[in-house]
C-alpha positions as CSV (number, residue, x, y, z in Angstrom):
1,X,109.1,98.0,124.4
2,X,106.2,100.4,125.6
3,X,105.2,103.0,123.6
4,X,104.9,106.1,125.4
5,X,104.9,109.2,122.5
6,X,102.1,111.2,121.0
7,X,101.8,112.1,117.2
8,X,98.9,114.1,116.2
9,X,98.3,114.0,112.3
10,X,95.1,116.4,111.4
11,X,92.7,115.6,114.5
12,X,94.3,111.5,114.4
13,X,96.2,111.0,117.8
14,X,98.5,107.7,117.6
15,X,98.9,106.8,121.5
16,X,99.8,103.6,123.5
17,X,96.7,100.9,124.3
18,X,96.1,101.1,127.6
19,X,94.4,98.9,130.0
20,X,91.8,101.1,130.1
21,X,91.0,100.6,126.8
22,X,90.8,97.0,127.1
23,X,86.8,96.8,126.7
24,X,86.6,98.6,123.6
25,X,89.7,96.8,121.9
26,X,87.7,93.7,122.3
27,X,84.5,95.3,121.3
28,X,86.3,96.2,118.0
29,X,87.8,92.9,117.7
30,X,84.5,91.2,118.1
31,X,83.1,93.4,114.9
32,X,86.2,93.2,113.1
33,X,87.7,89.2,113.2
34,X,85.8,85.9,112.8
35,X,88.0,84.4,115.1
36,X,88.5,87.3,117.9
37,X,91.4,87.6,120.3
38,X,90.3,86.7,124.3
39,X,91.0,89.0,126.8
40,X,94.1,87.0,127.9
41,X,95.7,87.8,124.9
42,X,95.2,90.9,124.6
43,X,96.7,91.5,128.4
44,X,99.9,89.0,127.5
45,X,100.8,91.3,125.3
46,X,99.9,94.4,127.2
47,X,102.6,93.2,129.9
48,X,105.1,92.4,127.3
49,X,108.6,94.1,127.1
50,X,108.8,93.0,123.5
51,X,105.9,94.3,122.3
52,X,104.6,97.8,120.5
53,X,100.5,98.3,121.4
54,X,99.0,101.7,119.5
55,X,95.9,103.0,119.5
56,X,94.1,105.5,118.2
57,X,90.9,107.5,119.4
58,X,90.7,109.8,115.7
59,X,88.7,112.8,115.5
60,X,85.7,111.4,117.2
61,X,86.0,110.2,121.1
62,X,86.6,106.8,122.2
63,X,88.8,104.3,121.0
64,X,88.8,103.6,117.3
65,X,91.4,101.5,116.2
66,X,94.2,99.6,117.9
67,X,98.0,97.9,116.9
68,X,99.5,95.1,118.2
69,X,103.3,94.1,117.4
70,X,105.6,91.8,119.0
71,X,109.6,91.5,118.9
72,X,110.8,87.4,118.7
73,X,114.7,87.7,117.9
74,X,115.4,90.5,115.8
75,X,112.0,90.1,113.9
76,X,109.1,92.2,114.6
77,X,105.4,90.1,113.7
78,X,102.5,92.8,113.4
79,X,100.0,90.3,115.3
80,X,96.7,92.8,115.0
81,X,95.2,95.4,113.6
82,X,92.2,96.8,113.8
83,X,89.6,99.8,113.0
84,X,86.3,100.5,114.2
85,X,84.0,99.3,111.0
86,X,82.3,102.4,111.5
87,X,85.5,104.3,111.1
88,X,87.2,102.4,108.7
89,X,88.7,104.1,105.6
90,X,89.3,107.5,107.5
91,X,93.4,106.6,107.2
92,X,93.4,105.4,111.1
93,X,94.6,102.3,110.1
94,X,97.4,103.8,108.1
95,X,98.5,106.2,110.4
96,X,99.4,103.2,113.0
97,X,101.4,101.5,111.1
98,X,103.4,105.3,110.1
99,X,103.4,105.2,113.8
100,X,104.6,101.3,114.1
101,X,107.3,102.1,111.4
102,X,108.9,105.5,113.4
103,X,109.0,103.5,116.4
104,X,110.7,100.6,115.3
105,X,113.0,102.6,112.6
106,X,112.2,102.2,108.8
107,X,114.7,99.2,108.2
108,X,113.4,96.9,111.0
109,X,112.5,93.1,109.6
110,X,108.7,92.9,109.8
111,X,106.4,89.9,109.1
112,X,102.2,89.7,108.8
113,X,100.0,87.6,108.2
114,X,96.4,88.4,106.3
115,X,93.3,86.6,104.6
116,X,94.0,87.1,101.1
117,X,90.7,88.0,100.6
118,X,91.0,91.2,103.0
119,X,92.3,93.8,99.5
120,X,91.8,96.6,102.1
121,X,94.3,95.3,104.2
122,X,97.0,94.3,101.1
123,X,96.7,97.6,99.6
124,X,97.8,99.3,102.3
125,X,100.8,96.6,103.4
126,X,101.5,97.0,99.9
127,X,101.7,101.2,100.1
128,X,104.5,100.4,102.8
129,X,106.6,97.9,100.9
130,X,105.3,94.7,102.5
131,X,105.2,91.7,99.7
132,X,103.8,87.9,99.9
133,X,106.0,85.5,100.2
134,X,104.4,82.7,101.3
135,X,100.5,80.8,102.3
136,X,99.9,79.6,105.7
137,X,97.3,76.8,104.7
138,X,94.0,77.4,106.4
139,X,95.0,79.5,108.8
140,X,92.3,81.2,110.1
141,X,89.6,78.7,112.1
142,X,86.9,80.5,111.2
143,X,86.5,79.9,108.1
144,X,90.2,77.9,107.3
145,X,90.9,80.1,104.5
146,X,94.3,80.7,103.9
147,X,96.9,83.3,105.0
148,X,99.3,85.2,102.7
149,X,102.7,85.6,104.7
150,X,104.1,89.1,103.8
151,X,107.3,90.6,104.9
152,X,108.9,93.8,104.9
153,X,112.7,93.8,105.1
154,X,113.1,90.3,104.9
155,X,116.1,88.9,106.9
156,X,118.5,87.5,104.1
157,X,116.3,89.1,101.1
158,X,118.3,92.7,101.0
159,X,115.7,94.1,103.4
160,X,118.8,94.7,105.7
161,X,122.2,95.6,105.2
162,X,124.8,94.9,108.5
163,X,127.2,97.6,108.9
C-alpha cells in the first residue's frame, strides 16, 4: 500500500520515501539506532504492497525523518521511525505518525516496539493512545536491553468494534 499524498503542516511536508532517498535514510539510521537497518531492508520494504513508507524533508532541505509500517493480517507493525538528531524535537516525528494514522484510518490495530529507555519516543506513542502491554526480553542486539510491546487498538482489547 504506497503512499502517494501530500500534507503540508506549517513548512513540514509528509511525503512517500522514495528510492531516491535511500542514502540519507540510512545515513539517519546510522546516527539514530545502535543496531541500524541494511540497505536490503530498507528496499524489501520499499517494494512491499503491504507496506506505508513516509518521509519528511521539514522546513530545511533534504530528508529529515522517515516511517516505515507494514500490514501482516489485519495488523499494522510500525517497524521504524526516525528523525535527523539534528532535527529532532521540531514535531517531524509527530507529524508522521498524524500522517501514518490518516492513511491507515484512526481505528486500524497498530503494534510497536521501543527501548524503554527511549521517553522521547513513549511520550509521543503515548499522545496517540498507544499503551505497553508486554517486554520483548533483550531485544535489541546492541545492547540486549529490553523492548516494551505497545499497541494501539488492540485486536480483542475493545480497540475494534466489527460492524
Amino acid at each position: 500500500m504506497s503512499e502517494t499524498a501530500s500534507t503540508r503542516s506549517s513548512a513540514i511536508e509528509i511525503r512517500s520515501l522514495t528510492f531516491a532517498d535511500l542514502p540519507a535514510a540510512m545515513a539517519i539510521e546510522r546516527r539514530s539506532f545502535g543496531s541500524p537497518w541494511s540497505l536490503a531492508m530498507f528496499l524489501s520494504e520499499l517494494t512491499s504492497p503491504d507496506a506505508v513508507c513516509l518521509a519528511t524533508d521539514g522546513p530545511e532541505r533534504g530528508l529529515a525523518g522517515y516511517l516505515i509500517c507494514t500490514r501482516y493480517d489485519q495488523v499494522w507493525h510500525l517497524n521504524n521511525i526516525a528523525v535527523d538528531p539534528a532535527r529532532r524535537c521540531r514535531g517531524l516525528g509527530s507529524q508522521m505518525v498524524v500522517r501514518l494514522l490518516e492513511v491507515l484510518g484512526e481505528r486500524a490495530p497498530l503494534t510497536l516496539e521501543v527501548r524503554p529507555s527511549n521517553r522521547a519516543a513513549l511520550a509521543v506513542y503515548a499522545h496517540f493512545g498507544f499503551r505497553s502491554v508486554g517486554r520483548r526480553r533483550r531485544y535489541y542486539p546492541d545492547n540486549a536491553e529490553d523492548a516494551l510491546i505497545m499497541w494501539r487498538n488492540e485486536p480483542g482489547k475493545g480497540g475494534l468494534t466489527r460492524g
